[in-house]
N, C-alpha and C positions, 0 to 999 in steps of 0.2 A: 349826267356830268357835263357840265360845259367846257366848251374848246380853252379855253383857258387854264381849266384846272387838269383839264390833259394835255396841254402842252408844258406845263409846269411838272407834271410825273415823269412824264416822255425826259424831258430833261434831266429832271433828279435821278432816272435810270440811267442817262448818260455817264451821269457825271458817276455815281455809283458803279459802275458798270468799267468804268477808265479805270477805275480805282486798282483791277484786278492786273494792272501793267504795270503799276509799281514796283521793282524787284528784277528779276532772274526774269523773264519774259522768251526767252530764245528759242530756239526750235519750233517756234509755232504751237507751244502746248497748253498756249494762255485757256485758248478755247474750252480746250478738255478740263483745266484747272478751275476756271468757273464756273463748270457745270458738274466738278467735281464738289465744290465746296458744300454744297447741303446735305451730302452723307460721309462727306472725309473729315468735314470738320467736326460732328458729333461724335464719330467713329473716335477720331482723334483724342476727344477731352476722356471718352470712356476708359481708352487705353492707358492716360495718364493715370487716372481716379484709380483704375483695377491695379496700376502698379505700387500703390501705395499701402498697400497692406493685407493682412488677410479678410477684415471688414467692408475694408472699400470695395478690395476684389468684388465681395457679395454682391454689393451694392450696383458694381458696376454690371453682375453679371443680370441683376434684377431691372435695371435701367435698358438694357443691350433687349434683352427678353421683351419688354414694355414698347420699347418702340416698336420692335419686329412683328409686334402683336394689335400695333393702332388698324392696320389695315382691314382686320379680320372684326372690330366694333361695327363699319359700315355694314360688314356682313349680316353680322347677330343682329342689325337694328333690324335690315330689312330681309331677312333670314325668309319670310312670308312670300317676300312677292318674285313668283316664277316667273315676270319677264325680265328682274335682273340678274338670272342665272348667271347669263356670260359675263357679266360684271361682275359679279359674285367670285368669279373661277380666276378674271386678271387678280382680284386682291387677295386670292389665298395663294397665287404663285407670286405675287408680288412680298405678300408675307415670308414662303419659303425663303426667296432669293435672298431678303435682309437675311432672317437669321444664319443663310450661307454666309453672305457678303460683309455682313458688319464686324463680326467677330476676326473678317481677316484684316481689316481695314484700321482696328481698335488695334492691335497687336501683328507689324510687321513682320518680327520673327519667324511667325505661324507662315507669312506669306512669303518668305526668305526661305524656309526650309521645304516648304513644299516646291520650291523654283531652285533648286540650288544652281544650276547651271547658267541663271538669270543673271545678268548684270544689272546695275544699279538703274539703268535707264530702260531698260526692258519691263522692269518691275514697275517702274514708274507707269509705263504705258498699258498695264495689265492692271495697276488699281483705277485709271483710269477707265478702262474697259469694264472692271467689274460697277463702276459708277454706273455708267452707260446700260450696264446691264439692266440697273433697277431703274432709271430713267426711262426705258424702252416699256418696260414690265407698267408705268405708272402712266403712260402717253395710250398704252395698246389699252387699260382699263378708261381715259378717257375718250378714246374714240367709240370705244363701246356703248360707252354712256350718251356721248353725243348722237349717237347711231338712231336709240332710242328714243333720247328726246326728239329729237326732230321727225320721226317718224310718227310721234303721235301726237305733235304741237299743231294747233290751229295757226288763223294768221297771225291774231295779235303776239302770241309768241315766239313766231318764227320772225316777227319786227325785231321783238326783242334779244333774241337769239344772235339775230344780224350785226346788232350793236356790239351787243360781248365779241362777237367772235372780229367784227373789224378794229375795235379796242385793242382787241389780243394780238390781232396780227400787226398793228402799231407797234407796241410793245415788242414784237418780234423782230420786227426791220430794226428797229433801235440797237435792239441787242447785237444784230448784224454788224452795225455800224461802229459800234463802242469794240466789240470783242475783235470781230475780224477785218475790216477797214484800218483800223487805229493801229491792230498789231502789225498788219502788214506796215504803215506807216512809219511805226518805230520801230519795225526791223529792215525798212532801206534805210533812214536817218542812220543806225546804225552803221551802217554798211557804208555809206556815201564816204567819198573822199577828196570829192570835185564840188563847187557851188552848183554846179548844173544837176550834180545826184541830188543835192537837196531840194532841187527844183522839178525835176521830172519826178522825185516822192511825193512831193506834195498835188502834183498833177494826178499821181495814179490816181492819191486817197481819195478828190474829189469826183474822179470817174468812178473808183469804187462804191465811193458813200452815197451820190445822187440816184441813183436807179431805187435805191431804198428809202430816200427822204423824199425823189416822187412818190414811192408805194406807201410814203406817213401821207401826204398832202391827198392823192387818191381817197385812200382809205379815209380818212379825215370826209373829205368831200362826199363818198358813198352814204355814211353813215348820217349826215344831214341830210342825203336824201330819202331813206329807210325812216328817218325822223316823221321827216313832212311826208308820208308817201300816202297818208289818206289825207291829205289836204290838195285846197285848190289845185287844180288839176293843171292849171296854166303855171301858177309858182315852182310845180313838181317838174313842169318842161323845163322853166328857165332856170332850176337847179342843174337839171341833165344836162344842159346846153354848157353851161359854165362847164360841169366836170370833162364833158367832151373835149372843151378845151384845153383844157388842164389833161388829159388825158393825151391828146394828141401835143401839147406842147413835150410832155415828157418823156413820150416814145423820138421825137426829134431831136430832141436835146441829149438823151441815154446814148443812144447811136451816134450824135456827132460828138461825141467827147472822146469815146474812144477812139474814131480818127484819127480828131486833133489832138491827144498826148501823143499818139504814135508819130504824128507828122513832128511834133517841138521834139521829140527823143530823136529824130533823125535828121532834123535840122543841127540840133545841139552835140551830134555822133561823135564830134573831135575834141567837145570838151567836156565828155562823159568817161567815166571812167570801167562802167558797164553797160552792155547794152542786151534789156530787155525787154522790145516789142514783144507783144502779145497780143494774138486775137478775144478779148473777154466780151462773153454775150452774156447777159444776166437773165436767163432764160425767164428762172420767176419771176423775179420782176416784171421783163416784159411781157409775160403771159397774164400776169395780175392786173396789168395796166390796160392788155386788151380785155380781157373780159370786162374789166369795168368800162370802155369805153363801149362794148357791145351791148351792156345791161344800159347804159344814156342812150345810148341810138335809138336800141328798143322801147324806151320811154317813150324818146322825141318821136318815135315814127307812129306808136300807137296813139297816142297823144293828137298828132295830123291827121288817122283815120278818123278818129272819133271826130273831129272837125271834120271831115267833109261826107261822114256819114249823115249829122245831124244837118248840112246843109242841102242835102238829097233828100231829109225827109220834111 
């Protein structure tokens, strides 16, 4: 894929991704809401369908069954091969879970009377949780899988492995940035009641958002070099060199932002109407930023041995 048509996706997951801010957005539950939507909302239409009759019921309860039952076809396929046991065992607990969870998610009532002492917002955060639950259940079958793949992938596949998985973690920073960046943002804009709250919000977002759009430009960067990494061996240095810089511009830049919004929010203290300095360290971030800056060094410095070994001999 070229950088283009992924920075075109990267985008449309943005702008996709904003979309989930629309509405009610408060209490910080955008999060949970979004990651909610791929089993609340089928859950959803089932509960509608099963309220409409006693056929539909059927229908719905064959539909409910069907899903809760895709997980366990991966099984049947490779039912054979004993090194996918433990992947085998995520997608038959991953199976159990739906047939727990969908049915309470289709029909609140179910989940109303089993909580009765629940309030409306408790409950809220408990279908949430049960989201979360088959989320968990479906991450813990892919790292098993990953586990395997790579443990018995040669190099040309672990090139390519490299690519997916730094694609993927693009994809991830984004979703950072849309879901939790943007909602913090338009929950100070909310808040603000000074020109300077709107001012120091929009300071935060960009201290919030850039630790993660270095971790796209990194990633972005690594991944061209995983590309070319069995070619000329002098082009592979001056790829590393570039990302080192790039590497070290954005561990400088990560660090002086947070600073500087704390230094303008206490300059601006008398015509703030709240005041919330905070120390934010983006740990991943900047652990992702050093390891890819240690994997260039490593490059550049091997790279130098190999020059002055061949000039020794």
């Amino acid at each position: 894929m070229k950088k283009k048509s992924i920075l075109f996706f990267l985008s449309a997951e943005f702008v996709l991704l904003c979309l989930f801010h629309i509405g009610d957005c408060i209490d910080g539950e955008i999060v949970f809401s979004a990651l909610c939507v791929p089993f609340s909302l089928p859950a959803f239409l089932l509960g509608k369908l099963a309220g409409l009759g006693t056929v539909a019921n059927g229908f719905a309860v064959m539909l409910t069954a069907a899903v809760c039952c895709l997980p366990l076809l991966y099984v049947l396929k490779n039912i054979k091969k004993k090194e996918q046991r433990t992947e085998h065992i995520a997608l038959l607990a991953t199976s159990v879970l739906a047939g727990i969870i969908f049915p309470l998610l289709a029909n609140l009532d179910r989940l109303s009377a089993i909580l009765p002492f629940y309030t409306q917002d408790m409950q809220n955060v408990v279908q949430s949780g049960l989201c979360l639950t088959l989320w968990s259940a479906l991450v813990c079958f892919c790292i098993l899988r990953l586990l395997r793949l790579f443990s018995n992938a040669d190099k040309q596949n672990l090139l390519q492995y490299a690519q997916k998985m730094l694609l993927a973690l693009c994809f991830l920073f984004v979703a950072c940035i849309a879901l939790n960046s943007v909602g913090n943002l338009i929950t100070q804009v909310k808040e603000a009641q000074q020109t300077a709250d709107f001012l120091i919000a929009i300071l935060h977002f960009i201290a919030n958002a850039f630790p993660y759009a270095a971790d796209i430009a990194v990633a972005l960067a690594l991944r061209n070099i995983v590309l070319h990494y069995e070619d000329n061996s002098v082009l592979l240095t001056q790829k590393a060199k570039t990302m080192s810089r790039l590497c070290c511009i954005a561990l400088a830049v990560t660090t002086a932002l947070g600073v500087f919004v704390n230094a303008v929010h206490i300059v601006l203290l008398q015509y703030c109407s709240d005041f919330t300095v905070s120390l934010n360290i983006p740990i991943v971030s900047l652990a992702f930023v050093l390891g890819a800056l240690l994997f260039a060094r490593l490059i550049i410095e091997n790279r130098q041995l190999r020059e002055d070994n061949e000039m020794i001999i």
